[in-house]
C-alpha positions in Angstrom: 105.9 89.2 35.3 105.1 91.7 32.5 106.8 93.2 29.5 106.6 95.0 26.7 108.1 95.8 23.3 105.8 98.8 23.2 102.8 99.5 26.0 99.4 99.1 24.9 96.3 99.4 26.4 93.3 96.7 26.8 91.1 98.8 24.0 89.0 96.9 21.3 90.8 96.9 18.0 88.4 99.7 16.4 88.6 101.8 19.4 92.4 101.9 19.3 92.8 102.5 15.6 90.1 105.2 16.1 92.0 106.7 18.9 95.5 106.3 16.8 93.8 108.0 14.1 93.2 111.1 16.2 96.5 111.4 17.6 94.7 110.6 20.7 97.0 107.1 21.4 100.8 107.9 20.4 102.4 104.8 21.3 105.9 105.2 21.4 105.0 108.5 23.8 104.4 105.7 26.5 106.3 105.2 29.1 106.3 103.8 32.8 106.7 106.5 35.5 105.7 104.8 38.6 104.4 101.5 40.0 103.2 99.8 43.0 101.3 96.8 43.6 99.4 94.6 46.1 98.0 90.8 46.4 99.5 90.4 42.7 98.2 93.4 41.0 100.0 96.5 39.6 99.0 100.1 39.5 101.2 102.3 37.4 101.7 105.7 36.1 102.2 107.1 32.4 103.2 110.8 32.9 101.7 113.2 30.5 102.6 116.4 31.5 105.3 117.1 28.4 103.4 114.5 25.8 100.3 114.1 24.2 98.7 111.2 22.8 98.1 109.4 25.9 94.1 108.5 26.8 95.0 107.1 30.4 97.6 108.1 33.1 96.5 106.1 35.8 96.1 102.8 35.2 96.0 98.7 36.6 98.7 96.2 34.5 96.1 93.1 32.8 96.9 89.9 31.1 94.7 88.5 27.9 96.3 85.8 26.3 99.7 85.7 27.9 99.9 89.5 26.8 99.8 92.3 29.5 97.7 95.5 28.5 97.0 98.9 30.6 93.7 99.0 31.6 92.7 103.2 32.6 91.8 103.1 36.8 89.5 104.0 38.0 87.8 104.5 34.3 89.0 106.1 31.3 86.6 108.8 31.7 88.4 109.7 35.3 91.8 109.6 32.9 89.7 112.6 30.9 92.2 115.4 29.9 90.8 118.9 30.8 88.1 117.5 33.3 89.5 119.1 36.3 88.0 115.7 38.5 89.6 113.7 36.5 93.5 112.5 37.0 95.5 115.0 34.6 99.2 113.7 35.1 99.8 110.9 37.8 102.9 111.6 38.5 103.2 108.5 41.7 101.2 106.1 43.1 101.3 104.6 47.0 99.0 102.0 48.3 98.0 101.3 51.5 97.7 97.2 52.1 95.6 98.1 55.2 92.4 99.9 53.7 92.9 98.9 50.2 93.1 102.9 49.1 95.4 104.0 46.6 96.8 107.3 47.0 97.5 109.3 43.4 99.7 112.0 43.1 98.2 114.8 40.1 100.4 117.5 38.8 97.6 118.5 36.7 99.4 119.6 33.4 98.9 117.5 30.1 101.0 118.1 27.5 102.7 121.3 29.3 99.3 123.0 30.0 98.0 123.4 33.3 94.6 122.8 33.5 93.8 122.0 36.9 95.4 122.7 40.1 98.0 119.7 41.3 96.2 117.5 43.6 96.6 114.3 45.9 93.7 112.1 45.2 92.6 108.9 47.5 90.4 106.0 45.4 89.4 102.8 47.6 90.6 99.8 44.8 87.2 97.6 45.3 84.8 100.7 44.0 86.9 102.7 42.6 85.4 105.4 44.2 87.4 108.8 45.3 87.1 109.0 48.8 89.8 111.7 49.6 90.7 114.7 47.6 93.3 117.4 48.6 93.8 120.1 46.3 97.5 121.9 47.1 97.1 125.4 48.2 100.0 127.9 46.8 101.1 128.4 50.2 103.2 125.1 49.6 103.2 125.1 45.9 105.5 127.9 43.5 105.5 128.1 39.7 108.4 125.6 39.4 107.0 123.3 40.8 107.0 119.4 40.1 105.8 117.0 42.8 107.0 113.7 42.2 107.3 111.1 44.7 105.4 110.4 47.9 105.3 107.9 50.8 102.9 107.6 53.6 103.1 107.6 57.5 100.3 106.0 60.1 99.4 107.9 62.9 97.8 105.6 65.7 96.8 102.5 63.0 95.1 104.9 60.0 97.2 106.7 57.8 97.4 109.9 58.2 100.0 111.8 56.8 101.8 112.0 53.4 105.3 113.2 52.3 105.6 114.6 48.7 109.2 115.6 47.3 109.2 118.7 44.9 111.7 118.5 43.0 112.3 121.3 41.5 111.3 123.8 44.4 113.3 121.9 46.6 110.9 121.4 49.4 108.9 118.4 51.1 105.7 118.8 51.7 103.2 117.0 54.9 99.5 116.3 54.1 97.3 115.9 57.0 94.7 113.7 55.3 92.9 114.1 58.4 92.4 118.2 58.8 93.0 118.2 55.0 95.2 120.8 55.4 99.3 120.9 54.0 102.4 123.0 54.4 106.3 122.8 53.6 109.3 121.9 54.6 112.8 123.5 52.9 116.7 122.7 53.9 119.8 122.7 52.0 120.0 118.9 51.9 116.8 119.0 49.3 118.9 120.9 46.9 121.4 118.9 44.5 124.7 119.3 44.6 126.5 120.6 41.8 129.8 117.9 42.5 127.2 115.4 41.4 125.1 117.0 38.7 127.1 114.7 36.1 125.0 111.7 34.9 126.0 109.6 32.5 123.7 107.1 30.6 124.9 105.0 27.5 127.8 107.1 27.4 126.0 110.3 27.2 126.2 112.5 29.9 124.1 115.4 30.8 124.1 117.8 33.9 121.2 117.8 36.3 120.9 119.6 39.6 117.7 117.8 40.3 116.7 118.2 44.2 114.8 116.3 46.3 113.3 113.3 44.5 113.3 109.8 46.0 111.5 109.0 49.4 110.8 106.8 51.9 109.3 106.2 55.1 110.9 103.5 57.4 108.7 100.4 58.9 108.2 101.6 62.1 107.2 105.2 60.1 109.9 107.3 62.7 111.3 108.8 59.9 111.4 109.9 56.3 114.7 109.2 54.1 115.0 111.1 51.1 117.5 111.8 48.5 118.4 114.3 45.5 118.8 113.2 41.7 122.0 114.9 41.5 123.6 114.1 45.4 125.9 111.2 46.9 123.9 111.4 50.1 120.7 110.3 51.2 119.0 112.1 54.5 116.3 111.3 57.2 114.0 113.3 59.0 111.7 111.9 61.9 108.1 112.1 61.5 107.8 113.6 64.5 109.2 116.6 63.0 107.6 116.6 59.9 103.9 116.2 61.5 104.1 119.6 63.1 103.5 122.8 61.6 107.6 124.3 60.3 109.9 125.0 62.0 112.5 127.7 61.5 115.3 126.7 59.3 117.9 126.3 61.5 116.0 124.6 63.9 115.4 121.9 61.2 119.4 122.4 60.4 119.9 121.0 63.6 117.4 118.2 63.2 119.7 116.8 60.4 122.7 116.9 61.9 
C-alpha cells in the first residue's frame, strides 16, 4: 500500500530545495491522475497540462524507509517540459502484462501551452526504451480536444489496437499500432447528457456536460464499454466495429442499439 499527506518525489534533499526554489517543484500542485500496475509495481500520472511546478509526469510509485516517493519513468530528462520527445502531460497509462510495454497517453500541453503535438507513446518497462511512438494527426484531433483515457485490444495474441476517449470532442478514437495509422469514431451516446450534468461533491455542486470519459475493453476484447462524466448509462461497441475504418453515423446508430 501507499499514501501520502502530500506527494513527493525520490530527489536528494539539495536537489529538491533547489527545484522548490525555482518554482520548478510546487508541491501542493500534485496530484494523482492515473495508475496502473503489474507484479507489484505502480506507474502513475501527475497531469500538468493547467499547473506548473511539476518536474515529472510520468512516473513509477518507490518505497525508502517505509515512505513511498515518485520516481520520474523512464528518466526525468524524458519528463523534460518543452522537449517535444519527452512526455509533456501523461494524461493515462495502460500496461500490457504480456510484453511488459507501457502505453502513455501525451496531451502535450504544460501548464496550458501546447508545445508538442498529443501523442501515444509505447516504453518496454526493463529498458525503458520508447519502442512505439504515434503522433495524432488532426484528422482525428480538433482544438477542443482532451484525450483522456485509453484501453487496449489484441489482435491474434499481440496488441494491436488502442481506444482513446476525447472528452471534450466527444469522439473515440482506434490506433492501429501496427500500420501506425488512427481515425475516429462520433455518436450521440459520447455526448453527456444534460439531465445528469449535476455533480455534487462535499456538498458543492457544479454542472458538467463532460462526454465520453471512462473505458474499457472486455476479457475476451469483443468489445469496448464506455461511459460519459455527466450520463446514467454506460455503452459498448464491439471491436469488430471499431477496427475498421468509420462507418457512417447511422450505421454505427444501429450498432448501439
Amino acid at each position: 500500500m501507499h499514501e501520502w499527506v502530500t506527494l513527493e518525489y525520490d530527489f536528494p534533499s539539495p536537489m529538491k530545495r533547489s527545484l522548490i526554489d525555482q518554482k520548478l517543484l510546487i508541491p501542493e500542485n500534485l496530484v494523482l491522475y492515473n495508475m496502473d500496475g503489474i507484479r507489484g509495481r505502480i506507474f502513475t500520472t501527475i497531469g500538468r497540462t493547467s499547473k506548473p511546478g511539476i518536474p515529472a509526469t510520468l512516473n513509477t510509485v518507490v518505497k525508502r524507509n517505509g515512505k513511498s516517493f515518485l520516481k520520474p519513468f523512464p528518466s526525468l530528462k524524458l519528463n523534460r517540459a518543452e522537449d517535444c520527445n519527452s512526455i509533456q502531460s501523461a494524461q493515462s497509462v495502460k500496461i500490457d502484462p504480456n510484453t511488459n510495454y507501457i502505453w502513455v497517453l501525451d496531451e502535450g500541453k504544460v501548464n496550458n501551452i501546447r508545445f508538442c503535438r498529443r501523442k501515444l507513446v509505447i516504453y518496454c518497462i526493463r529498458t525503458r526504451k520508447e519502442v512505439f511512438r504515434h503522433i495524432f494527426p488532426d484528422s482525428v484531433l480538433s482544438e477542443s480536444s482532451m484525450l483522456f483515457g485509453l484501453t487496449l485490444d489484441r489482435d491474434q495474441g499481440i496488441t494491436r489496437y488502442v481506444y482513446v476517449a476525447d472528452s471534450i470532442a466527444n469522439k473515440l478514437i482506434v490506433v492501429d499500432a501496427v500500420t501506425n495509422a488512427s481515425w475516429l469514431f462520433s455518436h450521440p451516446s459520447m455526448e453527456g447528457e444534460a439531465s445528469a450534468g449535476n455533480i455534487t461533491v462535499n456538498g458543492e455542486t457544479i454542472f458538467s456536460r463532460g462526454g465520453i470519459n471512462g473505458i474499457s475493453t472486455t476479457s475476451d476484447f469483443k468489445f469496448v464499454y464506455y461511459f460519459c462524466v455527466a450520463s446514467f448509462k454506460t455503452w459498448q461497441i464491439p471491436t469488430s466495429i471499431l477496427e475498421t475504418l468509420p462507418l457512417t453515423v447511422s450505421h454505427l446508430m444501429k450498432m448501439l442499439e
